[in-house]
N, C-alpha and C positions, 0 to 999 in steps of 0.2 A: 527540482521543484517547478511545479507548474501553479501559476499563480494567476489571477484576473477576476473580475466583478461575477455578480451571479447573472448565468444566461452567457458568460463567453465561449463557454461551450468546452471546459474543463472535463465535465463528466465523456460527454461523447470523444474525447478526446483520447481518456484513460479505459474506455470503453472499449473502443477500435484498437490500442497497443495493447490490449491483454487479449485481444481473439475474443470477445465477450457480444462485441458485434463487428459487420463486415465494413470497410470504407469500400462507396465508390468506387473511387477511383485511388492511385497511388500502389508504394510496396510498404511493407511493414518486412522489416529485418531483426533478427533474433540474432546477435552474438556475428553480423555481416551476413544470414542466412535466409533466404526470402522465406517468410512463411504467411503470405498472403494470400495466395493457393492452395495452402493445404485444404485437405477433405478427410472424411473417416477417421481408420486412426492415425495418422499421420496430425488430424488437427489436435485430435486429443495430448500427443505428444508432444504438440509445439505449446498446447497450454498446459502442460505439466513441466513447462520450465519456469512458468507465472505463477506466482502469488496472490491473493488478491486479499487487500483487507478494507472493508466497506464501513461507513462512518454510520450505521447502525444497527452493527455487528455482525446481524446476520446468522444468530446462533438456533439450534436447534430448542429449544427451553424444555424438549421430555428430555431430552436425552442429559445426559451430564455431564462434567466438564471435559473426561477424558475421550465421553460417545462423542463428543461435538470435533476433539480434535480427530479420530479416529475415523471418521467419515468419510473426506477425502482418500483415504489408506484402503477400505474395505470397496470403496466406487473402483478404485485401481486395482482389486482385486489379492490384497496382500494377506499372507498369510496370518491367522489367526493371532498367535504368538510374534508375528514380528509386528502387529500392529500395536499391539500392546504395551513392546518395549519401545517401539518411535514413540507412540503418544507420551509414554513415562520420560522419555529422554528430553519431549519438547516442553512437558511442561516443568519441568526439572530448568529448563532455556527460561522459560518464562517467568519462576518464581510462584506456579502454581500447585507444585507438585502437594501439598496436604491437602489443594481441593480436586483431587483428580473424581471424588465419589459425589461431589457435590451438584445437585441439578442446577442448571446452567440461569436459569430463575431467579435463583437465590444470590446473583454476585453483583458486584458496584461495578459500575460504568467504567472504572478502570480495567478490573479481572476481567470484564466479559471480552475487552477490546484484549488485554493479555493473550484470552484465548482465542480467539481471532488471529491474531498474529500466529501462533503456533498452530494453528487451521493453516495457516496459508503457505507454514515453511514444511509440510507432512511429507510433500513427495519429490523434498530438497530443489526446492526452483533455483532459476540464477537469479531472475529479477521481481522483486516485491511490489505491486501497485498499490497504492495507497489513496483512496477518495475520501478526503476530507477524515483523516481516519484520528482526528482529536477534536474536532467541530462542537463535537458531543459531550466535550469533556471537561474539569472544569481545570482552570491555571497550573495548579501544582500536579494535578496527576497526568494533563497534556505534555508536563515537561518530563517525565517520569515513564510516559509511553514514549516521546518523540528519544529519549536517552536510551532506551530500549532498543528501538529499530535501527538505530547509530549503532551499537554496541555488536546488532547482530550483523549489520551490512558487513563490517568491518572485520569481524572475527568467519564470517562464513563467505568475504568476497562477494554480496548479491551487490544487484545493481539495484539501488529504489528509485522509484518514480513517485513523485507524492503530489497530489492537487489538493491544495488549500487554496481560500480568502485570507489565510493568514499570516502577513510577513513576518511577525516574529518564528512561524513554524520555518520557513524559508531561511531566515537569520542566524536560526538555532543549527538545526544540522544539515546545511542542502550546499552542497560546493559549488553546481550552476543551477539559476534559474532561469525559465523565459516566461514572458508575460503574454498572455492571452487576453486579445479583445477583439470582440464580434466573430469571431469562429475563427481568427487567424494570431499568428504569433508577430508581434507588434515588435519584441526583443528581446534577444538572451545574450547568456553570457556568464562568467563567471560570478557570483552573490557580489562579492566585493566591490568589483566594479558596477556592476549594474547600479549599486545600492549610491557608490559614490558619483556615478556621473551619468543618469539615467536621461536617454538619448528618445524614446518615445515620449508621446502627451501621456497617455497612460501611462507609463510608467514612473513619469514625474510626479503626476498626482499619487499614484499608490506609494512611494518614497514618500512623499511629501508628508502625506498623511500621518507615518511612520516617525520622522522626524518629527512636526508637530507633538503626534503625541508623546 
């Protein structure tokens, strides 16, 4: 979990580790693997180990549930028939599978981000980016998505990287987090500990807060 106020610089942060934009300076490593450098296809394939699910959603609205998941599939160049069957298998993953005909228009704030998520696992990544990707959503179906992305990290081995405002999203399923303020990381560490004996000022106030309430 990446966690900090709005403007610490969260987004550019999960921007630059999914290859979505370039950092200055620094390396960015994939699985111990520099891929900071890539170019052509070589970069395409360090971002097809990435996921990406954005906090709103990002869907196509002509296309339908199954065209929105298929998309990524058919940019990759996949076979007709094998796109078919991935998008049935993910949304099958998702709990979508009777809206696979339905235009992507028509679904609550939860299904769209459902299918979002199965958008983003199409072309089997290791690691899932998550930008504020329950922000939008309201309590009970944020814990209904955040039990989801648990459910698949877990069963498929992906790594997630998730940036929230939100500690209970950090609380809920995130094993470390670090905290972000003014464009640097102030401190991480395991949830547990940070939560119990938080060693920055920011940090102390965003516990605090959390406590309080």
């Amino acid at each position: 979990g990446i966690i900090g106020r709005s403007g610490a610089g969260k987004t550019t942060l999960i921007r630059i580790a999914s290859l979505l934009e370039k950092a200055d300076s620094g390396e960015l490593l994939y699985g111990g693997e520099s891929v900071s450098g890539a170019r052509g296809q070589a970069l395409l394939n360090a971002r097809r180990e990435a996921g990406f699910v954005f906090q709103n959603f990002n869907l196509f609205a002509s296309r339908t549930v199954s065209g929105n998941v298929a998309f990524p599939l058919e940019a990759a160049g996949w076979a007709k028939d094998r796109i078919e069957e991935r998008a049935g298998e993910l949304l099958e993953l998702v709990g979508l599978a009777d809206k696979a005909d339905r235009p992507a228009n028509r679904l609550s704030g939860g299904e769209r981000q459902r299918v979002a998520i199965a958008r983003a696992l199409a072309n089997h990544p290791k690691i899932l980016f998550c930008d504020e990707a329950t922000s939008a959503l309201d309590p009970e179906t944020t814990r209904s998505i955040l039990d989801l992305i648990q459910s698949l990290s877990r069963r498929f081995g992906l790594t997630v990287l998730m940036v929230t405002h939100q500690m209970e999203v950090v609380r809920r399923i995130c094993d470390e987090v670090a905290i972000l303020s003014a464009g640097a990381i102030v401190e991480s560490g395991p949830v547990a500990s940070v939560f119990a004996n938080p060693k920055s000022e920011m940090g102390r106030r965003i516990v605090g807060e959390v406590s309080h309430g």
